[in-house]
DSSP file (Angstrom, degrees, kcal/mol; ACC not computed):
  #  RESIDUE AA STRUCTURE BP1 BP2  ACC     N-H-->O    O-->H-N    N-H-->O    O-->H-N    TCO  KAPPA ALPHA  PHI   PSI    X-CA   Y-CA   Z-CA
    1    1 A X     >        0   0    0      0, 0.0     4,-2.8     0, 0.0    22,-0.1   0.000 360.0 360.0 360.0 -48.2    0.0    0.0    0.0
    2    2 A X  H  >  +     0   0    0      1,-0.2     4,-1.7     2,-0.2    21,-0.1   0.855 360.0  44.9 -52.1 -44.2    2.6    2.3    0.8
    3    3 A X  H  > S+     0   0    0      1,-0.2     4,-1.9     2,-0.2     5,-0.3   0.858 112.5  51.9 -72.7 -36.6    4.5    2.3   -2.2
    4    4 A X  H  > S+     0   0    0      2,-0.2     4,-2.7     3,-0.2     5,-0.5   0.915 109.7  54.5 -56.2 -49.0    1.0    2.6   -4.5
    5    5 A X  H >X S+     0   0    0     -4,-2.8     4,-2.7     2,-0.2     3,-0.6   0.911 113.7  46.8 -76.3 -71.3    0.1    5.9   -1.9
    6    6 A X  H >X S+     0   0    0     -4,-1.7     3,-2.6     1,-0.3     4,-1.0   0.539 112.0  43.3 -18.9 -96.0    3.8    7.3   -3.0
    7    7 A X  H 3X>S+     0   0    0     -4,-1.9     4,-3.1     1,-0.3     5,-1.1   0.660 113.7  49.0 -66.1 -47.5    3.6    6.9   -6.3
    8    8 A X  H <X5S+     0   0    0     -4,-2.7     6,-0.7    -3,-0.6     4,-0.7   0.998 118.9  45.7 -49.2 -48.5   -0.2    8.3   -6.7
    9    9 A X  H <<5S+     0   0    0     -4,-2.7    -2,-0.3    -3,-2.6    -1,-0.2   0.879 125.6  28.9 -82.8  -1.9    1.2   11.5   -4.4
   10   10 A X  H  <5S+     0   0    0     -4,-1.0    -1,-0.2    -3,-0.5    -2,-0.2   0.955 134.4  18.4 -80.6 -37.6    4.6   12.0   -6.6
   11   11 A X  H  <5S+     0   0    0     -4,-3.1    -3,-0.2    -5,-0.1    -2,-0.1   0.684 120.5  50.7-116.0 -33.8    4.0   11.0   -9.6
   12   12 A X  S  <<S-     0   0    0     -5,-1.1    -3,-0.1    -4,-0.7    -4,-0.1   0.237  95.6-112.1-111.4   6.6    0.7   10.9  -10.3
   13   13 A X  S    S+     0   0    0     -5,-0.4     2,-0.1    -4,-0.2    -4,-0.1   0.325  70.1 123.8  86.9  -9.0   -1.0   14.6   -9.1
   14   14 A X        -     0   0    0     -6,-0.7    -1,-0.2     1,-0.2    -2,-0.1  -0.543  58.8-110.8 -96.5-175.7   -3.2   13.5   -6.0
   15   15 A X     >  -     0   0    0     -2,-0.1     4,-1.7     1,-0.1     5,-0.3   0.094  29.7-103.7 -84.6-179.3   -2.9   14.9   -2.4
   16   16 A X  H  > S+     0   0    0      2,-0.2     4,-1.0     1,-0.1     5,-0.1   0.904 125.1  51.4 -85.7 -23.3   -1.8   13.2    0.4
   17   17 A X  H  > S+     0   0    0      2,-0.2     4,-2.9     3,-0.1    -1,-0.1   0.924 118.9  41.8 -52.6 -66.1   -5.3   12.7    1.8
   18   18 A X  H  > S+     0   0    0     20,-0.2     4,-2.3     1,-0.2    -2,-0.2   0.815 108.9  55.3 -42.4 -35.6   -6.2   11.1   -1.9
   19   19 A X  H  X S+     0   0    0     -4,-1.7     4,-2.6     2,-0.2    -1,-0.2   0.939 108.4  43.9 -94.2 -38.9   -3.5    9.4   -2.3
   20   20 A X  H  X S+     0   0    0     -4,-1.0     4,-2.5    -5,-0.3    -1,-0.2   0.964 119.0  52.3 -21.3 -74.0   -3.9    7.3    1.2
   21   21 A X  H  X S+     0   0    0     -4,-2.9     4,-1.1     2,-0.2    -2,-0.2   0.809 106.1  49.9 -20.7 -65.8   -7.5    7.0    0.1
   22   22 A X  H >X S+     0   0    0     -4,-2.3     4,-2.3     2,-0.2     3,-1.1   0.928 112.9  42.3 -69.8 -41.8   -6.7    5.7   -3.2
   23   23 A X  H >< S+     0   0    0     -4,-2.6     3,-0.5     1,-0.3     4,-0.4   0.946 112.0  57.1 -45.8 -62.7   -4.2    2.8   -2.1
   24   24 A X  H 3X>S+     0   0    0     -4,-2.5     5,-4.1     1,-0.3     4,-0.7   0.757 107.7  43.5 -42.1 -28.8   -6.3    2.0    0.4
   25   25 A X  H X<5S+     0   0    0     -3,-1.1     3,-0.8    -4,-1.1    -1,-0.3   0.886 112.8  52.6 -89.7 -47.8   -9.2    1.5   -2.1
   26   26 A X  T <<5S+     0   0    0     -4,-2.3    -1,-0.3    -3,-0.5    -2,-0.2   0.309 107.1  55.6 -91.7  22.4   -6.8   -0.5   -4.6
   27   27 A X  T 345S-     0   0    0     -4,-0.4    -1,-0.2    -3,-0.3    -2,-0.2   0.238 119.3-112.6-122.4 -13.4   -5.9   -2.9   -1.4
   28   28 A X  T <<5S+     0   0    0     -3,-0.8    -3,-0.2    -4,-0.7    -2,-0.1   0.961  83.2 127.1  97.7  44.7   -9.6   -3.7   -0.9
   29   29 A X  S   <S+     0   0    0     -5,-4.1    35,-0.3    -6,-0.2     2,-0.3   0.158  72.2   3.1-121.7  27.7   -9.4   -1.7    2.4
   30   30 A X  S    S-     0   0    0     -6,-0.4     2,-0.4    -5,-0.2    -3,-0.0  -0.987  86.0 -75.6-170.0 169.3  -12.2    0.4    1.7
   31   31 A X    >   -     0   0    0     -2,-0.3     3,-1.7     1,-0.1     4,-0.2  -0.931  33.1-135.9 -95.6 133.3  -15.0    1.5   -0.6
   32   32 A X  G >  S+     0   0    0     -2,-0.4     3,-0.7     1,-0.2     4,-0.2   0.625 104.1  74.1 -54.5  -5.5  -13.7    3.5   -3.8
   33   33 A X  G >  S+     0   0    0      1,-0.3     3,-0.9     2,-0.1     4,-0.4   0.851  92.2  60.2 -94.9 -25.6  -17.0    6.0   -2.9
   34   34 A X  G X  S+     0   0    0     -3,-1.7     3,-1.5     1,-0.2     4,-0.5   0.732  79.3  83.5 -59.4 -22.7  -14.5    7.4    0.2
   35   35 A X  G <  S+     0   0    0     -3,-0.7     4,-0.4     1,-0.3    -1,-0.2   0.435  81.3  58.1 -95.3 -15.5  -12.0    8.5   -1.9
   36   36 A X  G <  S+     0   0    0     -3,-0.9     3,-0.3    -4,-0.2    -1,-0.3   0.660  99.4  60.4 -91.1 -24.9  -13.8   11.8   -2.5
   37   37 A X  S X  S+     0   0    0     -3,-1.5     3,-1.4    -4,-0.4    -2,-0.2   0.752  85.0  72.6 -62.7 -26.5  -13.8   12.6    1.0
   38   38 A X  G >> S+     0   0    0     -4,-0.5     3,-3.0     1,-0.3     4,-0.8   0.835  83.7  77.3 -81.0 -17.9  -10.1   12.5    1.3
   39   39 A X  G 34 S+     0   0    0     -4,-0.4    -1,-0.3     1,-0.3    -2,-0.1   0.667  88.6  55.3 -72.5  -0.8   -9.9   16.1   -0.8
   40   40 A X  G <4 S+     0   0    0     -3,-1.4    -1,-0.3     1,-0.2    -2,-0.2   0.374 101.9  53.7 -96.5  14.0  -10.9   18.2    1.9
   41   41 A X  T <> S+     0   0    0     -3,-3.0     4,-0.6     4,-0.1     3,-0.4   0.442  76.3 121.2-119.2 -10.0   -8.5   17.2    4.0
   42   42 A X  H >X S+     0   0    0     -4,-0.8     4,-1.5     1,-0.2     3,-0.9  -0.375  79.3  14.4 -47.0 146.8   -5.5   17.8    1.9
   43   43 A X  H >4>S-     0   0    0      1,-0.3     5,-1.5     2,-0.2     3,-1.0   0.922 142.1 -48.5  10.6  80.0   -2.9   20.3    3.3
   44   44 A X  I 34>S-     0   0    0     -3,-0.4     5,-0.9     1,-0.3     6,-0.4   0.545 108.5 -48.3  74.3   2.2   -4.3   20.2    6.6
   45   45 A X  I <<5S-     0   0    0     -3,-0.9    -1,-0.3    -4,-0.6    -2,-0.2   0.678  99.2 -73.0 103.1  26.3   -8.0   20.7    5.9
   46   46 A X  I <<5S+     0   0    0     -4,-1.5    -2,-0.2    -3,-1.0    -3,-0.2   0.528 140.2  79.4  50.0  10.5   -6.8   23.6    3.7
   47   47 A X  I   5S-     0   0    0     -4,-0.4    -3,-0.2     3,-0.2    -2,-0.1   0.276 105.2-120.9-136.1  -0.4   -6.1   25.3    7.1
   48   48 A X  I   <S+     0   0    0     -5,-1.5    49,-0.7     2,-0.2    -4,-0.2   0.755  75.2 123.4  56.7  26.0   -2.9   23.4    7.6
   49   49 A X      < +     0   0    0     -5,-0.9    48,-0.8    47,-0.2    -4,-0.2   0.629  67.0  16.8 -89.4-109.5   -4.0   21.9   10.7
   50   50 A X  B    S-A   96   0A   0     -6,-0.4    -1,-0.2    46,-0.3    -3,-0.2  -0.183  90.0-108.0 -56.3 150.2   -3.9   17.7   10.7
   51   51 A X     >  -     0   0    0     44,-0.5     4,-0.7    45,-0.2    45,-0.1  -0.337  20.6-132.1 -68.3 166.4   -1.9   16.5    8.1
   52   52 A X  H  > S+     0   0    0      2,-0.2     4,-0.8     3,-0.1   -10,-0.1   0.777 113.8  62.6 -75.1 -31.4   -4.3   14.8    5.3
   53   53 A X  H  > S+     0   0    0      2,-0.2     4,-1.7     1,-0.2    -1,-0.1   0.874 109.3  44.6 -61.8 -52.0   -2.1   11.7    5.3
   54   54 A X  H  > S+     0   0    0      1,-0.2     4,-2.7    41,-0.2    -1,-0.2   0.866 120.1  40.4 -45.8 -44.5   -3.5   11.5    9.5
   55   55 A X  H  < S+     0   0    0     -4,-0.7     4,-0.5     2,-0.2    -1,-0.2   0.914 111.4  51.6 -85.7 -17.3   -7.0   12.1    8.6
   56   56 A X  H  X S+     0   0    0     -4,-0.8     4,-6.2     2,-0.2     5,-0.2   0.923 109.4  54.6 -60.5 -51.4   -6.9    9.9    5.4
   57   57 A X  H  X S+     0   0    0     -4,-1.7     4,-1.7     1,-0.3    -2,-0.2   0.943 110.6  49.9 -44.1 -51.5   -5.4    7.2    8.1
   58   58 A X  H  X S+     0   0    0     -4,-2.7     4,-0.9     2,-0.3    -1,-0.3   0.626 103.3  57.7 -76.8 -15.3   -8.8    8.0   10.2
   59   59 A X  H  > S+     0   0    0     -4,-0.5     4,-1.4     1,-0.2    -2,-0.2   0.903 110.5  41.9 -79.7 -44.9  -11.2    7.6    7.4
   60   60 A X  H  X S+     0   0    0     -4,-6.2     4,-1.9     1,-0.2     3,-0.4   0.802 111.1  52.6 -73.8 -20.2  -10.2    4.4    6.8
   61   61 A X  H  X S+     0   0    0     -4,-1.7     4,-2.2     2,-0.3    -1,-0.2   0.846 114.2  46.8 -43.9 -58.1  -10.0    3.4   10.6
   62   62 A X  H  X S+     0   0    0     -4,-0.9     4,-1.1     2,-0.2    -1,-0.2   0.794 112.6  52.7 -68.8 -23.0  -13.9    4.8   11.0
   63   63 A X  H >< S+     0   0    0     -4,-1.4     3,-1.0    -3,-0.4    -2,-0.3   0.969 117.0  31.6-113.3 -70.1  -14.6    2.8    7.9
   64   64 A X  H 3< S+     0   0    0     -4,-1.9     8,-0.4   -35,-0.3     7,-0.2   0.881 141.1  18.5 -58.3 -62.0  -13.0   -1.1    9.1
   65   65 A X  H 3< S+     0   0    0     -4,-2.2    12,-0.5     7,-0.1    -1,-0.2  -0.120  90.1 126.9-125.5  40.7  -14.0   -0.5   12.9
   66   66 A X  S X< S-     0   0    0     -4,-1.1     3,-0.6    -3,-1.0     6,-0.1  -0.214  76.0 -98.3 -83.3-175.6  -16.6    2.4   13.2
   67   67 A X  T 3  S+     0   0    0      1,-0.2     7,-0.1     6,-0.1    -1,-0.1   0.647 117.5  61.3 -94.7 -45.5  -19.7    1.8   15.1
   68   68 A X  T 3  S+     0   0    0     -6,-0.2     2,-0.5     5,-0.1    -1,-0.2   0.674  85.8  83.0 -64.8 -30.8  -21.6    1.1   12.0
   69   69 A X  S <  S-     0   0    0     -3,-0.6     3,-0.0    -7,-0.2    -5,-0.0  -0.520  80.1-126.3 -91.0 149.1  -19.8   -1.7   10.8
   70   70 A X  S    S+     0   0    0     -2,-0.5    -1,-0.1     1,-0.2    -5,-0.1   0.887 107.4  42.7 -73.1 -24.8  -20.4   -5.1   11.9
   71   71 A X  S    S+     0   0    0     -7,-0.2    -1,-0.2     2,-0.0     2,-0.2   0.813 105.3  89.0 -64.5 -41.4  -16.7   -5.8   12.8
   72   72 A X        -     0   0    0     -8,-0.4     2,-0.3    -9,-0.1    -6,-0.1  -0.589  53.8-170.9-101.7 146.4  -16.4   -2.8   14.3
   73   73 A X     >  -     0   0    0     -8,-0.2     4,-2.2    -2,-0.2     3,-0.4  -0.854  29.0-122.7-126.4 148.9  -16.9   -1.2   17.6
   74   74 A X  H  > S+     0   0    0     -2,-0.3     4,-1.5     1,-0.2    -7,-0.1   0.712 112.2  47.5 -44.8 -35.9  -16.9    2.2   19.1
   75   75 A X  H  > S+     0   0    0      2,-0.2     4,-1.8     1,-0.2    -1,-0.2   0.631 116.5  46.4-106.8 -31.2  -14.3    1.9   21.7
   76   76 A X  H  > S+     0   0    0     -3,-0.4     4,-1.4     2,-0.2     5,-0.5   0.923 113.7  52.4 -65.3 -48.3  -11.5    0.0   18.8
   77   77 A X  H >X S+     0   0    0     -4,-2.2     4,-2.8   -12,-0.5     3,-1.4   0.967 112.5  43.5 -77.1 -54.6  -12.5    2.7   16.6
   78   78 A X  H 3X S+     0   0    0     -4,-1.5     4,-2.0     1,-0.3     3,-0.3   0.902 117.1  42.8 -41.1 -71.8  -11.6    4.9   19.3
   79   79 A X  H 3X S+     0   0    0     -4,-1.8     4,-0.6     1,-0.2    -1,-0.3   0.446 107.6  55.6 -26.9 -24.9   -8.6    3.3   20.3
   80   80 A X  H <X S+     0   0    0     -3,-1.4     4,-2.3    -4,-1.4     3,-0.3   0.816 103.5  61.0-104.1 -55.2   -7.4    2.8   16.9
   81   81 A X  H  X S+     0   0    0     -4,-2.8     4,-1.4    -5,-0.5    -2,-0.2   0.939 114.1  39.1 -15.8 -71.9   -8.0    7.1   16.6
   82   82 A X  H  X S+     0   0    0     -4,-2.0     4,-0.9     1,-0.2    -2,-0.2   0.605 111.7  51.9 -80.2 -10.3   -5.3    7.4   19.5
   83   83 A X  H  X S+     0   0    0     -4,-0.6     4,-3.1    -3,-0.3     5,-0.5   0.874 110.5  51.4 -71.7 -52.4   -2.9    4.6   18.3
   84   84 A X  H  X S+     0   0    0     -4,-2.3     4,-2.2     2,-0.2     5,-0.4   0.809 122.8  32.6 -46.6 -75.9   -2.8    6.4   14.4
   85   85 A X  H  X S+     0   0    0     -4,-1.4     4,-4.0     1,-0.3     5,-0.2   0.867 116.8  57.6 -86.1 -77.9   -1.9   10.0   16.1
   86   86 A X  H  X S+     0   0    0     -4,-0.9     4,-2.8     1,-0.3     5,-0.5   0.686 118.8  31.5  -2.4 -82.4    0.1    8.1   19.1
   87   87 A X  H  X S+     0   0    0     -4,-3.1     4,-3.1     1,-0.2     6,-0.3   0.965 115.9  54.8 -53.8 -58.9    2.5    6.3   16.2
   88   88 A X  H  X>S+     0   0    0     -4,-2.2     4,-2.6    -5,-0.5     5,-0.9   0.988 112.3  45.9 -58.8 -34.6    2.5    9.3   13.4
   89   89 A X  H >X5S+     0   0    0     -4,-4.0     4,-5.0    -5,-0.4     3,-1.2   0.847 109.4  61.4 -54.9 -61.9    3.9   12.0   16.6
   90   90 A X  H 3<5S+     0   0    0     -4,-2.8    -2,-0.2     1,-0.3    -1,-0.2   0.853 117.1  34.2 -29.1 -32.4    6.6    8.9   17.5
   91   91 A X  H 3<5S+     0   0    0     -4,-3.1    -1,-0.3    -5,-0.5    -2,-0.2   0.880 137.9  10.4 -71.6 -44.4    7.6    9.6   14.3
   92   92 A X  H <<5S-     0   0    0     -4,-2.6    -2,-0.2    -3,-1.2    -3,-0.1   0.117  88.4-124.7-132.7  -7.1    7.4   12.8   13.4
   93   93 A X  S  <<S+     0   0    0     -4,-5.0     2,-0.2    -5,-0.9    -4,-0.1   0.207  79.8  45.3  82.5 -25.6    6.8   14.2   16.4
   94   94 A X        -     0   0    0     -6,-0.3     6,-0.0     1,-0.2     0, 0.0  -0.973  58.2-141.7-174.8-174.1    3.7   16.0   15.6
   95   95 A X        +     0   0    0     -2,-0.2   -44,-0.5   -45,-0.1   -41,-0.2   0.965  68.5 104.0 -96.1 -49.0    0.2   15.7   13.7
   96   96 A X  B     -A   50   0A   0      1,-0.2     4,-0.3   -46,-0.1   -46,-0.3   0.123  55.0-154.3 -69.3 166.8   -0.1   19.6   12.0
   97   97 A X  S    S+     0   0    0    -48,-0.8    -1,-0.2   -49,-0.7   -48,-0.1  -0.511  95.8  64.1-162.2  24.6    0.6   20.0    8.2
   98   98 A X  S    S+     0   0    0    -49,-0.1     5,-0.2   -54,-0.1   -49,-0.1   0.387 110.4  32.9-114.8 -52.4    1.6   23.4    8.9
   99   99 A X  S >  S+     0   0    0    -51,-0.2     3,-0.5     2,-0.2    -2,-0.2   0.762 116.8  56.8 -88.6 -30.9    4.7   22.4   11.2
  100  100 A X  T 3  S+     0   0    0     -4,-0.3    -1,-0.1     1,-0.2    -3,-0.1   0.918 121.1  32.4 -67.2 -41.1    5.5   19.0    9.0
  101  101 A X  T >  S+     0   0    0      3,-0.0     3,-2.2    12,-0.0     2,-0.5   0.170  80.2 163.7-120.6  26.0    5.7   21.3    6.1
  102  102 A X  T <  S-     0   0    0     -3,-0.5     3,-0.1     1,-0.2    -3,-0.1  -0.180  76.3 -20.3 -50.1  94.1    7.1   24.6    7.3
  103  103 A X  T 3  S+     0   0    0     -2,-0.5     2,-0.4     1,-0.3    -1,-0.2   0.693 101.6 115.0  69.0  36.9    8.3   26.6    4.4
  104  104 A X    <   +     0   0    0     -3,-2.2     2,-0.4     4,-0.1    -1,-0.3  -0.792  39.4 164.0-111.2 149.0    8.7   23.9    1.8
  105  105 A X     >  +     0   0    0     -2,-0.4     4,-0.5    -3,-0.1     3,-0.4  -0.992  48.9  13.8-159.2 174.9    6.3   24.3   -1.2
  106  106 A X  H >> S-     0   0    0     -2,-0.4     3,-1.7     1,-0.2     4,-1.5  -0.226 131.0  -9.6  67.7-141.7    6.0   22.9   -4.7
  107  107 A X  H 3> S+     0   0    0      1,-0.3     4,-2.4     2,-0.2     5,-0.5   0.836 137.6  59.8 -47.9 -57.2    8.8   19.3   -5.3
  108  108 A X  H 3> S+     0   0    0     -3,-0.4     4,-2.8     2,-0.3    -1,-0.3   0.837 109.5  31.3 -18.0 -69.3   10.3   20.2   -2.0
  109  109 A X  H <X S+     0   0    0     -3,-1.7     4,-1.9    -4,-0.5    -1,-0.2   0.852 113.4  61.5 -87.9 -37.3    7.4   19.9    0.1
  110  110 A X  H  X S+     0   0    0     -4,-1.5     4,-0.9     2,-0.2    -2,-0.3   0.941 115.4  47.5 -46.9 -36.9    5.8   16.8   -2.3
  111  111 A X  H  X S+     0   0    0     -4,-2.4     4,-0.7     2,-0.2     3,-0.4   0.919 111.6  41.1 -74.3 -55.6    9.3   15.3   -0.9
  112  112 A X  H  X S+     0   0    0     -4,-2.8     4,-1.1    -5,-0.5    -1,-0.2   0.976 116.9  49.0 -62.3 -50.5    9.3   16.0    2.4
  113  113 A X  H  X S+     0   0    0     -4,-1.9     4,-2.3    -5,-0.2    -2,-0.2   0.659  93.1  75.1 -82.4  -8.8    5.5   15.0    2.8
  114  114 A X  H  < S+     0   0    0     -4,-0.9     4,-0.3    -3,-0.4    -2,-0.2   0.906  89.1  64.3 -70.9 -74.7    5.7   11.5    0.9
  115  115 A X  H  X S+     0   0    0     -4,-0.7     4,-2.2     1,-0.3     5,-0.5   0.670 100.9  45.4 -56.5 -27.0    7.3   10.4    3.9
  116  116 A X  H  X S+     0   0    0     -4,-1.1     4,-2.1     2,-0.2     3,-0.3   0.908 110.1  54.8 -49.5 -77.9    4.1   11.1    5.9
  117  117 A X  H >X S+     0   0    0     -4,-2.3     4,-0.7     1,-0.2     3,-0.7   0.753 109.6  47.2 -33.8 -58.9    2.1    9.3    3.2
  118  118 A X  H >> S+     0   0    0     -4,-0.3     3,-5.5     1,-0.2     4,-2.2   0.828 116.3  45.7 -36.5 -78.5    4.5    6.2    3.7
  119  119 A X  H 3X S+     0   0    0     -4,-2.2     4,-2.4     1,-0.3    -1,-0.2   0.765 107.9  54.2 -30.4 -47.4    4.1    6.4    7.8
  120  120 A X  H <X S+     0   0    0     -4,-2.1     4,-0.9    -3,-0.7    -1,-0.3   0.645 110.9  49.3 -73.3 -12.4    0.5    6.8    7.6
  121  121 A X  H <X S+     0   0    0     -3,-5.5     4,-2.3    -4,-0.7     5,-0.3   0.891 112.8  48.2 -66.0 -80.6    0.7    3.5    5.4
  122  122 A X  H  X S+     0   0    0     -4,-2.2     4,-3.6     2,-0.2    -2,-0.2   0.786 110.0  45.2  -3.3 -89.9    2.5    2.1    7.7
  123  123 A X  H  < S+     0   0    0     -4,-2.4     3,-0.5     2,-0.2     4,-0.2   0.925 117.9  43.6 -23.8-101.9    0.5    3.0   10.7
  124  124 A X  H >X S+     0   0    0     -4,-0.9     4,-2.2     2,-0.3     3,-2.0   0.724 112.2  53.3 -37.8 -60.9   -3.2    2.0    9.1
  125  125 A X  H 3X S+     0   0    0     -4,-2.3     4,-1.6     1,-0.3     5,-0.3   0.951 112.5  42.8 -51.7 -65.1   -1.9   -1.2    7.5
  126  126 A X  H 3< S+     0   0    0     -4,-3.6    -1,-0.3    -3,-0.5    -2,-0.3   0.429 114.2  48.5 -72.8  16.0   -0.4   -2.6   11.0
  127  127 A X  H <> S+     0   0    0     -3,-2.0     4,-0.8    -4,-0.2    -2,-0.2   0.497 113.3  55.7-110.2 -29.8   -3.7   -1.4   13.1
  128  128 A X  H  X S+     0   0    0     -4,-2.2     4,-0.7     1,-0.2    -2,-0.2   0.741 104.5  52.0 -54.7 -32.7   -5.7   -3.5    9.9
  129  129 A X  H  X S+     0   0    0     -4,-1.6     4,-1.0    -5,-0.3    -1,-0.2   0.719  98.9  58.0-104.9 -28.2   -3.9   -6.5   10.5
  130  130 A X  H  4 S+     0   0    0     -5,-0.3    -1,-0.2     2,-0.2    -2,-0.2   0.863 104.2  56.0 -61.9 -34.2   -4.7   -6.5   14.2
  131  131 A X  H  < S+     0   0    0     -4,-0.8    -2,-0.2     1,-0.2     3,-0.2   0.616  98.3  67.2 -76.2 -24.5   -8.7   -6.6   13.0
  132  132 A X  H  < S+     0   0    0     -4,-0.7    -1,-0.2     1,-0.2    -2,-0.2   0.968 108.5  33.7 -54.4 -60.5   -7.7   -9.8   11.0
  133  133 A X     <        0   0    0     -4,-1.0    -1,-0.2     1,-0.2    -2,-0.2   0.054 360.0 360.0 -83.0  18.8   -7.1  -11.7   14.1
  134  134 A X              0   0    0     -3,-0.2    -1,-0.2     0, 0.0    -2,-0.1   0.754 360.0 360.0 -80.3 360.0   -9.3  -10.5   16.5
């Protein structure tokens, strides 16, 4: 998945929200009809508060263990919330798309910010794999 969310956000024009989205969707870890959500959450919500890559991470989290789903329960979904943010700070130290990307813009800042997408791959994939084996 990770390498598919790179290539969509280097190569291939979508955000870092989208591009989560879209890997997720071409790994069967979602429905393709989410993927439209992810654009408002690109560079921070526009407001450059959570990264897109974090919130992308959270759609798909709400979508395998939300309340709604028959697998899923409120209190995993919850849990699941604070483990994505938990791991992406351990990483990076912190969630905002404002501070991740502080004065980088155009290849620069696509460079710097695939490594979010990657993390956030990361991250979602191994909290997915926990839901296999419960």
């Amino acid at each position: 998945m990770k390498e598919k969310a790179v290539d969509y956000y280097i190569n291939q024009g979508y955000s870092c929200a989208e591009s989560v989205l879209k890997a997720a969707f071409d790994e069967g870890l979602c429905p393709e009809v989410l993927f439209s959500c992810a654009t408002a959450f690109s560079g921070g919500m526009a407001s450059g508060c959570v990264c897109g890559a974090v919130a992308a991470a959270q759609i798909i989290n709400g979508y395998n263990f939300g309340r709604e789903n028959q697998k899923g329960n409120e209190v995993l979904a919850r849990l699941n919330a604070a483990k994505i943010v938990e791991e992406f700070k351990k990483r990076n130290k912190v969630t905002c798309c404002r501070v991740l990307s502080k004065g980088l813009e155009g290849s620069a800042r696509k460079q710097n910010c695939s490594k979010y997408v990657a993390d956030v791959c990361e991250i979602i994939e191994d909290i997915l794999k926990v839901k296999v084996n419960v």
